[in-house]
PyMOL Python script that loads the backbone (N, CA, C, O; Angstrom):
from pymol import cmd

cmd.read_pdbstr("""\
ATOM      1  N   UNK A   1      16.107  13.995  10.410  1.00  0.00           N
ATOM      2  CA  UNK A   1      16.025  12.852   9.533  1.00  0.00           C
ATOM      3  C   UNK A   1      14.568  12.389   9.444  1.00  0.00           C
ATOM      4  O   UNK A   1      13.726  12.351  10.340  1.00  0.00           O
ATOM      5  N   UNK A   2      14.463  12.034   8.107  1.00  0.00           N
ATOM      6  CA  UNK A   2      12.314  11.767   8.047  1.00  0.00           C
ATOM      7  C   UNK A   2      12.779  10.436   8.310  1.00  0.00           C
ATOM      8  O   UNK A   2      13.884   9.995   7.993  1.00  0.00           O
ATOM      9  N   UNK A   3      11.657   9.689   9.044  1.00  0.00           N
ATOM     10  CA  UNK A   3      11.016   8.243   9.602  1.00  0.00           C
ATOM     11  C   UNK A   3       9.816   7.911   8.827  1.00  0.00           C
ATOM     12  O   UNK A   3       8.931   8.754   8.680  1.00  0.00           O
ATOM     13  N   UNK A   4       9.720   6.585   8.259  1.00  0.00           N
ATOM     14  CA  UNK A   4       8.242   6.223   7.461  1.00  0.00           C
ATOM     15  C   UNK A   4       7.613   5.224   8.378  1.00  0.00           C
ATOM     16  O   UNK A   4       8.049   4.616   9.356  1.00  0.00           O
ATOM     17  N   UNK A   5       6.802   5.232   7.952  1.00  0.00           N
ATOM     18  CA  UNK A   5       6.048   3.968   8.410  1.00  0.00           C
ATOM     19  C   UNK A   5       5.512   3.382   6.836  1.00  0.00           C
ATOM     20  O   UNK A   5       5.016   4.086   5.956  1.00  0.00           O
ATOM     21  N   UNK A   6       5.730   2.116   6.778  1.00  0.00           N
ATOM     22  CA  UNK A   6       5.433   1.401   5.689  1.00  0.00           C
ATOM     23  C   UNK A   6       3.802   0.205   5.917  1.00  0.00           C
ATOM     24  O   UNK A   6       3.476  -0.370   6.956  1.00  0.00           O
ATOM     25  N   UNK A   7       3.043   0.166   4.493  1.00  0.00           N
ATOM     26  CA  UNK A   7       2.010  -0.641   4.526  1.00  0.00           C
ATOM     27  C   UNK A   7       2.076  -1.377   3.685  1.00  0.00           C
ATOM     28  O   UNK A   7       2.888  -0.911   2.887  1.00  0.00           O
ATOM     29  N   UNK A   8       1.585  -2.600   3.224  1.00  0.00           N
ATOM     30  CA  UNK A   8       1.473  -3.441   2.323  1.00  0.00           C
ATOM     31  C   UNK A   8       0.320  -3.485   1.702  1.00  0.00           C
ATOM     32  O   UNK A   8      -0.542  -3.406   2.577  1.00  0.00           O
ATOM     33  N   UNK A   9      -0.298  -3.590   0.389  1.00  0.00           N
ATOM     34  CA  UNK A   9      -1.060  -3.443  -0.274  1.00  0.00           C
ATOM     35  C   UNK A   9      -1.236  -4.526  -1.035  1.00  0.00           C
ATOM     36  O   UNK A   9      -0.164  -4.804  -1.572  1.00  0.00           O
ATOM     37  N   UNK A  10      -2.528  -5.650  -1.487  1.00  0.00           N
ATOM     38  CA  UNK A  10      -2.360  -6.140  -2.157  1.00  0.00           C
ATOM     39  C   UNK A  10      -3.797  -6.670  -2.699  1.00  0.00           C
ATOM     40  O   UNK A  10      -4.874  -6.571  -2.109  1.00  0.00           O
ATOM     41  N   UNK A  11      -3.454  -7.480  -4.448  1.00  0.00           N
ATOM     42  CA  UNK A  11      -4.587  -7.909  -4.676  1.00  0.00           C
ATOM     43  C   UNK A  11      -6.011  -8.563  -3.753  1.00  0.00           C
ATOM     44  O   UNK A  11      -7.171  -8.497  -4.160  1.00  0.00           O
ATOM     45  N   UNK A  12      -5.696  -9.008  -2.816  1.00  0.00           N
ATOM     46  CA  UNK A  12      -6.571  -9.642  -1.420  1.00  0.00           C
ATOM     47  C   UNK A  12      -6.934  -8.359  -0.476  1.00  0.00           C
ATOM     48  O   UNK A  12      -7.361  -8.590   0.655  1.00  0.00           O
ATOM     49  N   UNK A  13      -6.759  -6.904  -0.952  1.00  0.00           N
ATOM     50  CA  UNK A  13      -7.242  -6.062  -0.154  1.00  0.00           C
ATOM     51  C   UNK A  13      -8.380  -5.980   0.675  1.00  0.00           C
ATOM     52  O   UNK A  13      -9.299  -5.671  -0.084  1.00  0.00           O
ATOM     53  N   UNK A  14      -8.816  -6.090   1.825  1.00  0.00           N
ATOM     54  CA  UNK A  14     -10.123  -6.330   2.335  1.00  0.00           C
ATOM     55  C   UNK A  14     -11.015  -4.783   2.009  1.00  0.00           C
ATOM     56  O   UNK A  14     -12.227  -4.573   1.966  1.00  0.00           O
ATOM     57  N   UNK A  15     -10.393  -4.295   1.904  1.00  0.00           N
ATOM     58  CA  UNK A  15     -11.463  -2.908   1.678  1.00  0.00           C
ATOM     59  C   UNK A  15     -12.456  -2.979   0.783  1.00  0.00           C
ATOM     60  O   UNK A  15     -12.442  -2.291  -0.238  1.00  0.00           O
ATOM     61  N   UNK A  16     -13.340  -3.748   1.049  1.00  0.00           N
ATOM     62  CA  UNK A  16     -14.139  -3.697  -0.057  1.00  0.00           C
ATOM     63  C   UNK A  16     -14.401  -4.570  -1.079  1.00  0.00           C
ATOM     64  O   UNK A  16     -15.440  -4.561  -1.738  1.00  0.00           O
ATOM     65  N   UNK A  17     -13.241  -5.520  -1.265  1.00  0.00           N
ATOM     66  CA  UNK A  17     -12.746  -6.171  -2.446  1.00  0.00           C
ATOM     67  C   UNK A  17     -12.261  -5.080  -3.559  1.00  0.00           C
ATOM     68  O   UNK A  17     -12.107  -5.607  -4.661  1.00  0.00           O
ATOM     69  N   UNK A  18     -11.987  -3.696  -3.527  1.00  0.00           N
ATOM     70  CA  UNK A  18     -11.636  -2.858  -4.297  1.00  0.00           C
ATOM     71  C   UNK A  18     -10.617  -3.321  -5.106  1.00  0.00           C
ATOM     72  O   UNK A  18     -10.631  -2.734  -6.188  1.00  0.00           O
ATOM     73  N   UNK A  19      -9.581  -4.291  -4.990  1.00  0.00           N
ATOM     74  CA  UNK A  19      -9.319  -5.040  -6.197  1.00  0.00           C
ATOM     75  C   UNK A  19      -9.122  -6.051  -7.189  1.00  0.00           C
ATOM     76  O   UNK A  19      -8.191  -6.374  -7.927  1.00  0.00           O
ATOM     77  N   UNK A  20     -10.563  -6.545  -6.928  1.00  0.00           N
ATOM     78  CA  UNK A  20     -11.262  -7.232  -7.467  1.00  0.00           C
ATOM     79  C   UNK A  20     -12.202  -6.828  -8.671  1.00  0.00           C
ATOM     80  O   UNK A  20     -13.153  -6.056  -8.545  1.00  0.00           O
ATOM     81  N   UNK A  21     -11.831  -7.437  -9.852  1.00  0.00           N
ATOM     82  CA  UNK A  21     -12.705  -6.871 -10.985  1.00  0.00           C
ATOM     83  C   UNK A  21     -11.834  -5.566 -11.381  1.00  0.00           C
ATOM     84  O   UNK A  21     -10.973  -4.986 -10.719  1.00  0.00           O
ATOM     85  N   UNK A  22     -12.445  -5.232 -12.953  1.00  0.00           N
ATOM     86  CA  UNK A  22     -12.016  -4.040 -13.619  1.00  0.00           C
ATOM     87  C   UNK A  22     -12.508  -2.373 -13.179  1.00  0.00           C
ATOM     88  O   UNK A  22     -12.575  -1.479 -14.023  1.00  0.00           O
ATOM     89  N   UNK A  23     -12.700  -2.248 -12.286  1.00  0.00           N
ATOM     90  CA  UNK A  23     -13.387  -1.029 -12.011  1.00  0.00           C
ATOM     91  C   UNK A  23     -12.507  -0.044 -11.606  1.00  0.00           C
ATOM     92  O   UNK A  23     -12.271   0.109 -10.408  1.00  0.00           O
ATOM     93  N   UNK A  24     -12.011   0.618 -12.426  1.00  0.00           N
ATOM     94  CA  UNK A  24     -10.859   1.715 -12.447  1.00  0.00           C
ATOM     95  C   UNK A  24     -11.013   2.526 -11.395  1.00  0.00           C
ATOM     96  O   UNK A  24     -10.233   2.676 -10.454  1.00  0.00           O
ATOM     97  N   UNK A  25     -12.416   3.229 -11.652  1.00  0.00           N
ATOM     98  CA  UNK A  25     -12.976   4.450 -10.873  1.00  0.00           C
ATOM     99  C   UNK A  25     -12.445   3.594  -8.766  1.00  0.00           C
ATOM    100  O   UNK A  25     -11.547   4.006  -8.031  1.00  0.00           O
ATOM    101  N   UNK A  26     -13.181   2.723  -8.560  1.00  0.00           N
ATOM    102  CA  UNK A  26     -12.958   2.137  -7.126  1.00  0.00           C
ATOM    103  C   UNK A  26     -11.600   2.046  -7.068  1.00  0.00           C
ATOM    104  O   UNK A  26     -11.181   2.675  -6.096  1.00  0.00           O
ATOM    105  N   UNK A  27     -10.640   1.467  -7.775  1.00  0.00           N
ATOM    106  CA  UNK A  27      -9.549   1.367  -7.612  1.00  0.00           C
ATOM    107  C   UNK A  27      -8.699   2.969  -7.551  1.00  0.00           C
ATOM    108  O   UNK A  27      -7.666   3.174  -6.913  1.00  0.00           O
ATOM    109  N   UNK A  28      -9.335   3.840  -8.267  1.00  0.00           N
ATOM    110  CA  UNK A  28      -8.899   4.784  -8.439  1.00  0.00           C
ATOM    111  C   UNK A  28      -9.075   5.834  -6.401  1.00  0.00           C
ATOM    112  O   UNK A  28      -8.211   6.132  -5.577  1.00  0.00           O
ATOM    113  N   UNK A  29     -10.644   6.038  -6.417  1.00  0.00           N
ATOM    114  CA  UNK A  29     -10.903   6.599  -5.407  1.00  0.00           C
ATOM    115  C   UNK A  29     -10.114   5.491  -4.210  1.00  0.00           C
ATOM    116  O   UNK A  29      -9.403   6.106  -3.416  1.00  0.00           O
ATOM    117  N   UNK A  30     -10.138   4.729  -4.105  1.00  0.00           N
ATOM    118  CA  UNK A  30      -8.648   3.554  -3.073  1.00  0.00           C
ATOM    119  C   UNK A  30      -7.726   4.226  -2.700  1.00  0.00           C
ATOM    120  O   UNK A  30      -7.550   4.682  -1.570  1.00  0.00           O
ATOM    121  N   UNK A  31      -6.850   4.369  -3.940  1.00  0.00           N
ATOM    122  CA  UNK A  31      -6.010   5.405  -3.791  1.00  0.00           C
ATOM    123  C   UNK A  31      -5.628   6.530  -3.611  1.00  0.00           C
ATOM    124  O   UNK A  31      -4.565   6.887  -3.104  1.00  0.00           O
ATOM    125  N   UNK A  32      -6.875   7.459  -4.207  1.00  0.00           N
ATOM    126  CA  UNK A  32      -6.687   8.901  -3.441  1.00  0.00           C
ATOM    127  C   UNK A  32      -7.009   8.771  -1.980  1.00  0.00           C
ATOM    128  O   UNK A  32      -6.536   9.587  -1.189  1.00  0.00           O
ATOM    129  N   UNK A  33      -8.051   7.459  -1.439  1.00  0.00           N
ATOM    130  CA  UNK A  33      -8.241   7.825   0.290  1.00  0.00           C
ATOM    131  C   UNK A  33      -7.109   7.302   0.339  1.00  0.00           C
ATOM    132  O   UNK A  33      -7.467   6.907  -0.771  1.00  0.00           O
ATOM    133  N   UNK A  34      -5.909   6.815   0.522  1.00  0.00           N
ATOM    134  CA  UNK A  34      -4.711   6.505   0.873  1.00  0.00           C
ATOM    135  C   UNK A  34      -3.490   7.307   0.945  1.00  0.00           C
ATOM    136  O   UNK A  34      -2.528   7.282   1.712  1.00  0.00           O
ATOM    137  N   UNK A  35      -3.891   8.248  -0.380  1.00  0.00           N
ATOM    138  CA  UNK A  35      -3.693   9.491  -0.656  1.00  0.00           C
ATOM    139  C   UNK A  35      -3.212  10.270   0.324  1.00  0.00           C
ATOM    140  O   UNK A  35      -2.085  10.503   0.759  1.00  0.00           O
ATOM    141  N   UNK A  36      -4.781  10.780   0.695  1.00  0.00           N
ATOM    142  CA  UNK A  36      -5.459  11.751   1.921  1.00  0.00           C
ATOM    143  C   UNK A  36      -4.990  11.491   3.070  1.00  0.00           C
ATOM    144  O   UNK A  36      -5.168  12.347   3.936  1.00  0.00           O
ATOM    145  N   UNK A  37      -4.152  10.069   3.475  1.00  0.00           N
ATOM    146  CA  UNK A  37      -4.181   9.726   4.912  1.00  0.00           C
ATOM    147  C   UNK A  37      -2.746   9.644   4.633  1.00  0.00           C
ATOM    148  O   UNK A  37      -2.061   9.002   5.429  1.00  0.00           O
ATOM    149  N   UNK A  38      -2.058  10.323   3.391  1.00  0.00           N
ATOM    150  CA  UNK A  38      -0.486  10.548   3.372  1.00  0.00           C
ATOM    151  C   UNK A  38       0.253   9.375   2.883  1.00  0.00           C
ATOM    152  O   UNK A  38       1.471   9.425   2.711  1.00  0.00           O
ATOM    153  N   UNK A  39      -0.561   8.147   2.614  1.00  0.00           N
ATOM    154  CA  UNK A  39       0.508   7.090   1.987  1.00  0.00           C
ATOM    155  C   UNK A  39       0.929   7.705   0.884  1.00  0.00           C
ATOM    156  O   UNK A  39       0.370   8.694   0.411  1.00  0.00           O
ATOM    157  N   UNK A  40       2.241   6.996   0.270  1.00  0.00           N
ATOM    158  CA  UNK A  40       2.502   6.934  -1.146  1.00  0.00           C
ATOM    159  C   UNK A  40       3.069   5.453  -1.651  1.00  0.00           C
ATOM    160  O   UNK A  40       3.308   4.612  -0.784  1.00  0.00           O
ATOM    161  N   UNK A  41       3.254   5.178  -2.859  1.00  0.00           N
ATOM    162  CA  UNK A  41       3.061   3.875  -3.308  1.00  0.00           C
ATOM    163  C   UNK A  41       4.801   4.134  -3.884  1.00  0.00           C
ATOM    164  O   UNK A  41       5.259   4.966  -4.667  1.00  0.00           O
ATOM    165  N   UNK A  42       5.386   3.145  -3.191  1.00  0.00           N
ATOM    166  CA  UNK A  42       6.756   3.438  -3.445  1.00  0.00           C
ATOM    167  C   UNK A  42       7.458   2.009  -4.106  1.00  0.00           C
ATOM    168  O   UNK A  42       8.663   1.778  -4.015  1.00  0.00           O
ATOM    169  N   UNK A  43       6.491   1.111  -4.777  1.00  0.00           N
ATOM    170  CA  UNK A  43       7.038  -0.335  -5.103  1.00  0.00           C
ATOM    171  C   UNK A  43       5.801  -0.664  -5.508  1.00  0.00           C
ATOM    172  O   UNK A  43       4.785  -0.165  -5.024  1.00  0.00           O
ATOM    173  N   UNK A  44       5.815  -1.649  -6.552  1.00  0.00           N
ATOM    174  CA  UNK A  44       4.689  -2.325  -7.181  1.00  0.00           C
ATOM    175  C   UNK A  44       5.601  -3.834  -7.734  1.00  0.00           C
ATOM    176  O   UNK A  44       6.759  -3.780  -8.148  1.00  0.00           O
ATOM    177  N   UNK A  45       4.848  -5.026  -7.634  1.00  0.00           N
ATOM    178  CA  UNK A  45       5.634  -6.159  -7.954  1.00  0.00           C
ATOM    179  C   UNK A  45       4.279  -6.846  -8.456  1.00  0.00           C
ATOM    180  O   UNK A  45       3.318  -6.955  -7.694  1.00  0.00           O
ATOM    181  N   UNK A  46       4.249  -7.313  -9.806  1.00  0.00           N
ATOM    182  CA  UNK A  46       3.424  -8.460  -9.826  1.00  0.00           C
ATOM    183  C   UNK A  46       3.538  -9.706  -9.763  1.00  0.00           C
ATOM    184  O   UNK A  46       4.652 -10.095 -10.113  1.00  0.00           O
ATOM    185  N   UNK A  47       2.800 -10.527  -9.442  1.00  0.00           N
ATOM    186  CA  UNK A  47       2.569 -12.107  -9.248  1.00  0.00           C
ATOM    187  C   UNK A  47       2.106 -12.891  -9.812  1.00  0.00           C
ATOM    188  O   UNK A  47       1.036 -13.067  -9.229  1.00  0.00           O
ATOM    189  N   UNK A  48       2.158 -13.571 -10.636  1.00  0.00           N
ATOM    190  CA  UNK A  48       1.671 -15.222 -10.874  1.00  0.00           C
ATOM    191  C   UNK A  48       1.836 -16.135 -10.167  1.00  0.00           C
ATOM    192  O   UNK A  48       2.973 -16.593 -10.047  1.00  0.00           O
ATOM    193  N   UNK A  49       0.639 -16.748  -9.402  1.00  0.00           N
ATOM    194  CA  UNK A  49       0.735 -18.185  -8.381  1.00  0.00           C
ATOM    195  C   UNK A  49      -0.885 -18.520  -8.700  1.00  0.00           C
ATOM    196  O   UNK A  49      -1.900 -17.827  -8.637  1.00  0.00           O
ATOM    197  N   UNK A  50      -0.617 -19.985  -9.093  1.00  0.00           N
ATOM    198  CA  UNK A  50      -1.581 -21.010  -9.449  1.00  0.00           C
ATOM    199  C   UNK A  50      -2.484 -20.501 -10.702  1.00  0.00           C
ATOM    200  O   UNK A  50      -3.694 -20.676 -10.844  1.00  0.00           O
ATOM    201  N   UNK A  51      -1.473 -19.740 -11.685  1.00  0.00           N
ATOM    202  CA  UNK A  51      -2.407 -19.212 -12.820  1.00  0.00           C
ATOM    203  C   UNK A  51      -3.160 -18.253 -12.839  1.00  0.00           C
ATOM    204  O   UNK A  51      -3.914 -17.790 -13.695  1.00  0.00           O
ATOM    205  N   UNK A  52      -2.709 -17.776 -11.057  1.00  0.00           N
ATOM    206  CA  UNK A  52      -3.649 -15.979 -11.069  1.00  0.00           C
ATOM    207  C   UNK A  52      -2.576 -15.208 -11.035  1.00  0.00           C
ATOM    208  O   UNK A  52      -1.438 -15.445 -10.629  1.00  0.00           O
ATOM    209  N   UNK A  53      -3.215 -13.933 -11.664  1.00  0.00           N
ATOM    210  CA  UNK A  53      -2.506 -12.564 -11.278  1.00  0.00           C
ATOM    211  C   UNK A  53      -2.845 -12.193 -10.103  1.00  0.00           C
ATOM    212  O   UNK A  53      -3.912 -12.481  -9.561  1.00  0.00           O
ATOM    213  N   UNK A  54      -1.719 -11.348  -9.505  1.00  0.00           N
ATOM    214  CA  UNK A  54      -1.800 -10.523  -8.488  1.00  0.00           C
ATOM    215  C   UNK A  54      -0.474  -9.774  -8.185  1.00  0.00           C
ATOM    216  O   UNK A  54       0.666  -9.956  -8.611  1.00  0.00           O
ATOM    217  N   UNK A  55      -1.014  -8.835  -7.274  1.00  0.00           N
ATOM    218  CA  UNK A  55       0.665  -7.660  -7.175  1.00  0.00           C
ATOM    219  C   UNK A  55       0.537  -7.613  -5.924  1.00  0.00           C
ATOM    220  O   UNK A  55      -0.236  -8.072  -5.083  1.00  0.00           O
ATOM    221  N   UNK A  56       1.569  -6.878  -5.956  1.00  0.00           N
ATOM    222  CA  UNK A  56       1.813  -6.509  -4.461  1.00  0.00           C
ATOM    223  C   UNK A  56       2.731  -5.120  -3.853  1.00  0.00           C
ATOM    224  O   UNK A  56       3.901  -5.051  -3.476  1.00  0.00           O
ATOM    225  N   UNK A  57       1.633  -4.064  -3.945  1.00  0.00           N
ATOM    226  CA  UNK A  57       2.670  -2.795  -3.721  1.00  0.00           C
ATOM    227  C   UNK A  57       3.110  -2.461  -1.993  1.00  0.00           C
ATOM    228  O   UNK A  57       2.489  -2.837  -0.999  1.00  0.00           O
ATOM    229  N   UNK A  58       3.980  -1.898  -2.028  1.00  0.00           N
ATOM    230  CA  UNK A  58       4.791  -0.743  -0.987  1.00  0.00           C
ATOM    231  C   UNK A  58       3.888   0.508  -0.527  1.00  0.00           C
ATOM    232  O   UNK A  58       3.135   0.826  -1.447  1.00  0.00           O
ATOM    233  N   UNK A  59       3.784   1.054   0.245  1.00  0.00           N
ATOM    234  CA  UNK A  59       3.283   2.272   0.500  1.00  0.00           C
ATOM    235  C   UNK A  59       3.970   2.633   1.632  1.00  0.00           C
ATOM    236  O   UNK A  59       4.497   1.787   2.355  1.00  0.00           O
ATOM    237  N   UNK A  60       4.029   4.219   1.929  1.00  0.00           N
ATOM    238  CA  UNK A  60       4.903   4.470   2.806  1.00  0.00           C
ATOM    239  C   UNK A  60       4.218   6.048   3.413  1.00  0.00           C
ATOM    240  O   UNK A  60       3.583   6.798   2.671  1.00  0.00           O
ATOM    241  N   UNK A  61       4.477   6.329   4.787  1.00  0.00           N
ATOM    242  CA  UNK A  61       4.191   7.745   5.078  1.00  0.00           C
ATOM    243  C   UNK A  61       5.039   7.866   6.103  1.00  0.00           C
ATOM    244  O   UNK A  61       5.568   6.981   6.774  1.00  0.00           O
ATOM    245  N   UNK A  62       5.158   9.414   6.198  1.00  0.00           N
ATOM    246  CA  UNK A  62       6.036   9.560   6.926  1.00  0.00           C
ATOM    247  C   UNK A  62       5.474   9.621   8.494  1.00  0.00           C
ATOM    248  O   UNK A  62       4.333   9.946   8.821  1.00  0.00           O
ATOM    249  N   UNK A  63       6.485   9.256   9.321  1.00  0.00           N
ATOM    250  CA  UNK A  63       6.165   9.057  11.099  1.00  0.00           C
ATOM    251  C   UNK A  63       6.290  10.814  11.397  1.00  0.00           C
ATOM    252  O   UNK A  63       7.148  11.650  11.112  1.00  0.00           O
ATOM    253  N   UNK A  64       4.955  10.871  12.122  1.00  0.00           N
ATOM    254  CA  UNK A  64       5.219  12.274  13.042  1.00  0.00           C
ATOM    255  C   UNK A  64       6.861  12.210  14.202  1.00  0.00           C
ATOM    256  O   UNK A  64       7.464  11.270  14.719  1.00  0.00           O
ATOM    257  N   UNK A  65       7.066  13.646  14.203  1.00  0.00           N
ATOM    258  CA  UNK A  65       8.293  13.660  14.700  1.00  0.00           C
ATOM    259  C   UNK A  65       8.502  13.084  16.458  1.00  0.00           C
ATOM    260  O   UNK A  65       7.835  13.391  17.445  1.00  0.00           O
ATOM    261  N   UNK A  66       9.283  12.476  16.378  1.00  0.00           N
ATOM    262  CA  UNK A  66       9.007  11.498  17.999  1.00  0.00           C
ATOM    263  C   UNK A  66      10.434  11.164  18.499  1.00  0.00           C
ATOM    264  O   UNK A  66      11.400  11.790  18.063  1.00  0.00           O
ATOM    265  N   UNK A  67      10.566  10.163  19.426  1.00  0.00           N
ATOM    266  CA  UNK A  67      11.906   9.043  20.019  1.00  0.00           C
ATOM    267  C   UNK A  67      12.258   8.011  18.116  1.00  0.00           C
ATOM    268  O   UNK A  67      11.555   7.520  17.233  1.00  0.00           O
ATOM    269  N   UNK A  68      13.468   8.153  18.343  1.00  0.00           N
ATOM    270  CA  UNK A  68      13.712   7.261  17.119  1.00  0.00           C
ATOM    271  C   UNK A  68      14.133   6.003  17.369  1.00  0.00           C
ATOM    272  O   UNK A  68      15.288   5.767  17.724  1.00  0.00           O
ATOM    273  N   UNK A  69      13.201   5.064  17.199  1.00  0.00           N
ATOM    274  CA  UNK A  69      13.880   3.550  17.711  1.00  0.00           C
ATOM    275  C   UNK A  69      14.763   2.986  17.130  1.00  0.00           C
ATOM    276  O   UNK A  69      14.932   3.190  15.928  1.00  0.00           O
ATOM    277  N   UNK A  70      15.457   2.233  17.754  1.00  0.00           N
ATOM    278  CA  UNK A  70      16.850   1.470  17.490  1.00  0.00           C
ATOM    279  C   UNK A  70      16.380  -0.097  16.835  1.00  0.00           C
ATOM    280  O   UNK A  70      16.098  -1.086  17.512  1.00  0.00           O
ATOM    281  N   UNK A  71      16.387  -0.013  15.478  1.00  0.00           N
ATOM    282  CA  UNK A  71      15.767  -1.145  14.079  1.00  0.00           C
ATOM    283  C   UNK A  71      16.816  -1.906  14.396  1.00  0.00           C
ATOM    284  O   UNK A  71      16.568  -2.919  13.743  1.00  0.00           O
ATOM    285  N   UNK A  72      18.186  -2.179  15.161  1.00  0.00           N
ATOM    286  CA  UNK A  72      19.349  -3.188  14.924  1.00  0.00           C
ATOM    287  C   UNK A  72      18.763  -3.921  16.239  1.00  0.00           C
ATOM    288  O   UNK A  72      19.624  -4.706  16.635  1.00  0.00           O
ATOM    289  N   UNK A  73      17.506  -3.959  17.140  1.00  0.00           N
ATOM    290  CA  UNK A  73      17.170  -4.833  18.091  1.00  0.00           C
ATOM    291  C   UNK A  73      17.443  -5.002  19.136  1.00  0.00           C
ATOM    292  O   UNK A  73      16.937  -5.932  19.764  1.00  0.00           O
TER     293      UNK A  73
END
""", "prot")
cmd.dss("prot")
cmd.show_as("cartoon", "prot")
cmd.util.cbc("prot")
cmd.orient("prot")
């Protein structure tokens, strides 16, 4: 059975401020290094709060094969 590990992504990204402003290309190379390190973007939601835009995606990779923990606590 595959295991993910999930990340959150969002307009307030610290990397850089990479999404901040129109700059495709930065936003673009963002994503292929996220790419490269096996995320994938499995949800995208946008936002309006206080008259700004912003989103908020999903990303997900899969967990190397290991002990499978018990998520019911």
């Amino acid at each position: 059975m595959k295991r993910w590990e999930y990340r959150i992504i969002d307009s307030k990204d610290a990397s850089g401020g990479v999404f901040r402003g129109p700059d495709r290309q930065k936003l673009e190379d963002h994503l292929n290094a996220l790419g490269d390190e096996g995320w994938e973007i499995v949800g995208v939601d946008f936002l309006e709060l206080d008259n700004r835009h912003s989103f908020l995606a999903i990303a997900r990779r899969e967990k190397p094969d290991g002990p499978v923990a018990d998520a019911t606590g």
